[in-house]
C-alpha positions as a Markdown table, in Angstrom:
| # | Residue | x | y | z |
|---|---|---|---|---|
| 1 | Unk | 29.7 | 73.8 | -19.4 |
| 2 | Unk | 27.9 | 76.3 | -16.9 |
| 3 | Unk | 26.1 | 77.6 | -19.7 |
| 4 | Unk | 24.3 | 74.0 | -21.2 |
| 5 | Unk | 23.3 | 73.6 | -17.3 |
| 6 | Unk | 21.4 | 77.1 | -17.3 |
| 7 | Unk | 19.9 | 76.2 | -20.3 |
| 8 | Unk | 18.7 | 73.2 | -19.4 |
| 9 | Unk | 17.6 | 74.4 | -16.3 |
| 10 | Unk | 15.7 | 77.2 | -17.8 |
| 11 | Unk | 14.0 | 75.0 | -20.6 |
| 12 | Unk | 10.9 | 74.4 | -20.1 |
| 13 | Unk | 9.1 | 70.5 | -19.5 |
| 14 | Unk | 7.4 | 69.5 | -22.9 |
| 15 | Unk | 4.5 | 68.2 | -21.4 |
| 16 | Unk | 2.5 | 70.0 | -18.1 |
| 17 | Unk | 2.1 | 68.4 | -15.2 |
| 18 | Unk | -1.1 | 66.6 | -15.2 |
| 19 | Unk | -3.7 | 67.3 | -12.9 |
| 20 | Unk | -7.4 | 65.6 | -12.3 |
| 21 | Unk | -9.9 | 66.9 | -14.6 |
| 22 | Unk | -13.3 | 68.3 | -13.2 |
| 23 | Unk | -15.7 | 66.3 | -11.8 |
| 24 | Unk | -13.0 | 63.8 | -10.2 |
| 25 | Unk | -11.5 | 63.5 | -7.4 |
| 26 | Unk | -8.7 | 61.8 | -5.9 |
| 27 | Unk | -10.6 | 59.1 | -4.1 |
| 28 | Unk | -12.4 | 58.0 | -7.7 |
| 29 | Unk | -8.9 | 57.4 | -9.2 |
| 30 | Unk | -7.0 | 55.6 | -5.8 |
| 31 | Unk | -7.5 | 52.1 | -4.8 |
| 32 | Unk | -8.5 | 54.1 | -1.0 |
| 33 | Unk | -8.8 | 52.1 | 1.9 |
| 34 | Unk | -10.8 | 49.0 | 0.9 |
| 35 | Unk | -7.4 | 48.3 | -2.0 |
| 36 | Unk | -5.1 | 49.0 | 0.7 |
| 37 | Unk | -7.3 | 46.0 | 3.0 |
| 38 | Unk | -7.5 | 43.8 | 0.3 |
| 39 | Unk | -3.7 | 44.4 | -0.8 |
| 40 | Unk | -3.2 | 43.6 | 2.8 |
| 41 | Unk | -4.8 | 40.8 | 3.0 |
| 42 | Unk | -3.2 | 39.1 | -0.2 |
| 43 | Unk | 0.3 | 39.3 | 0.8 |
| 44 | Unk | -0.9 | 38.1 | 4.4 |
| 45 | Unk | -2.5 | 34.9 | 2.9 |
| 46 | Unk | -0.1 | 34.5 | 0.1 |
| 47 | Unk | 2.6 | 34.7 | 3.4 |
| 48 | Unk | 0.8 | 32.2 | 5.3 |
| 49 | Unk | 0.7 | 29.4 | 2.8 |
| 50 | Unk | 4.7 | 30.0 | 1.9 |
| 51 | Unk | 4.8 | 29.5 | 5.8 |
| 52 | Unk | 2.9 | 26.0 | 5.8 |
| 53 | Unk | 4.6 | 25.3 | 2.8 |
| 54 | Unk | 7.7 | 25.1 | 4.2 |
| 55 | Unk | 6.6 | 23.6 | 7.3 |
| 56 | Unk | 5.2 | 20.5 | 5.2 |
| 57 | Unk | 8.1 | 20.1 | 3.1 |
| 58 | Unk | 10.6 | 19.5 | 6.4 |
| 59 | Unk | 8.3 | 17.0 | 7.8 |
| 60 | Unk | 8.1 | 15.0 | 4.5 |
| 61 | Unk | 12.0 | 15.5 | 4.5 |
| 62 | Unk | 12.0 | 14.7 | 8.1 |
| 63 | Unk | 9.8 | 11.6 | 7.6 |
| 64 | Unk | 11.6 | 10.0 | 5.0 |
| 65 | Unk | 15.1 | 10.7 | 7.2 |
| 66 | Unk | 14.3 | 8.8 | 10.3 |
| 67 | Unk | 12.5 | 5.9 | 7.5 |
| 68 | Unk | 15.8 | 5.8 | 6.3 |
| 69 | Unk | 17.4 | 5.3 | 9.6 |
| 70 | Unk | 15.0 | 2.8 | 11.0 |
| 71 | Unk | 15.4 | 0.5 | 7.9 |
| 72 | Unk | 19.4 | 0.6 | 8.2 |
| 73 | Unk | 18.7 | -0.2 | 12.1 |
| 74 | Unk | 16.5 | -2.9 | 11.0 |
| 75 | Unk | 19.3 | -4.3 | 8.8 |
| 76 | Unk | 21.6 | -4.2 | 11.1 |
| 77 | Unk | 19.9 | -5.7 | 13.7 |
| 78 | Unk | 18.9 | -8.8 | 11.5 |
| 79 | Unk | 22.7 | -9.1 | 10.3 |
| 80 | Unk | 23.1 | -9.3 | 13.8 |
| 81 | Unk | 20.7 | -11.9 | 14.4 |
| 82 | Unk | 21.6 | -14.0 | 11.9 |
| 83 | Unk | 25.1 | -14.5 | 12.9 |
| 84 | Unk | 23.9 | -14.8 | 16.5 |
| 85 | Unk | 21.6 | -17.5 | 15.1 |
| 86 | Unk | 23.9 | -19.6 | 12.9 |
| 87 | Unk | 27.2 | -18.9 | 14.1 |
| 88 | Unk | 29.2 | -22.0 | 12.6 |
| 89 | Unk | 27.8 | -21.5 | 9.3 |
| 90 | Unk | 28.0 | -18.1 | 9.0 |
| 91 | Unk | 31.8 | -18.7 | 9.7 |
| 92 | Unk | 32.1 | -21.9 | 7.0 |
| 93 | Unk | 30.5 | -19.5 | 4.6 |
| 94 | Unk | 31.7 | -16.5 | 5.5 |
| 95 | Unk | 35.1 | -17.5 | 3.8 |
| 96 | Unk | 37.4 | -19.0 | 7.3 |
| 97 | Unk | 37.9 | -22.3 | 4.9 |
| 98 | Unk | 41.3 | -21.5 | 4.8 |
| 99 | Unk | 41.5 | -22.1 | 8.1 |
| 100 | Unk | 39.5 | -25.9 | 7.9 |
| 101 | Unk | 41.7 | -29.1 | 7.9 |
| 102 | Unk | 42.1 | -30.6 | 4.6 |
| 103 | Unk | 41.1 | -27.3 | 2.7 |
| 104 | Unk | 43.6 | -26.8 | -0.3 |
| 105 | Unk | 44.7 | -23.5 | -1.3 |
């Protein structure tokens, strides 16, 4: 086992390392600083809008919840007025016939 490590270790890479041919240099073949900005200021922007994104989807969400809750409170509230309004019929219709002389069961 010690001895397919050595050779392994002692075998050569099949291909050199590459290195920059002449006439280039490093900054012709790297994004340099003006990559790096722009880089920079994608995943800035691209951040920001996920941001407001977010924000605009829990208003819409938070919108819609207290529309919800204002049309049950408006329900409510003319259920409420309804029976305060009509009183007598509400209970003849509201099924206390039972309860009326002469009703048969």
């Amino acid at each position: 086992m010690h001895h397919l490590l050595l050779a392994l270790s002692a075998t050569p890479s099949p291909l050199p390392t590459p290195g920059l041919r002449e006439g280039i240099s490093e900054d012709q073949i790297t994004p340099g600083l003006w990559g790096f900005i722009m880089t920079a200021f994608f995943v800035l922007a691209t951040t920001l809008l996920i941001v407001d994104m977010v924000r605009r989807i829990r208003r819409v969400r938070y919108r819609a919840q207290v529309e919800e809750e204002r049309q049950a409170a408006a329900a409510a509230a003319d259920i409420e007025a309804e029976d305060v309004r009509h009183p007598v019929e509400n209970d003849i219709q509201g099924g206390s016939d039972s309860n009326q002389p002469g009703a048969k069961d």
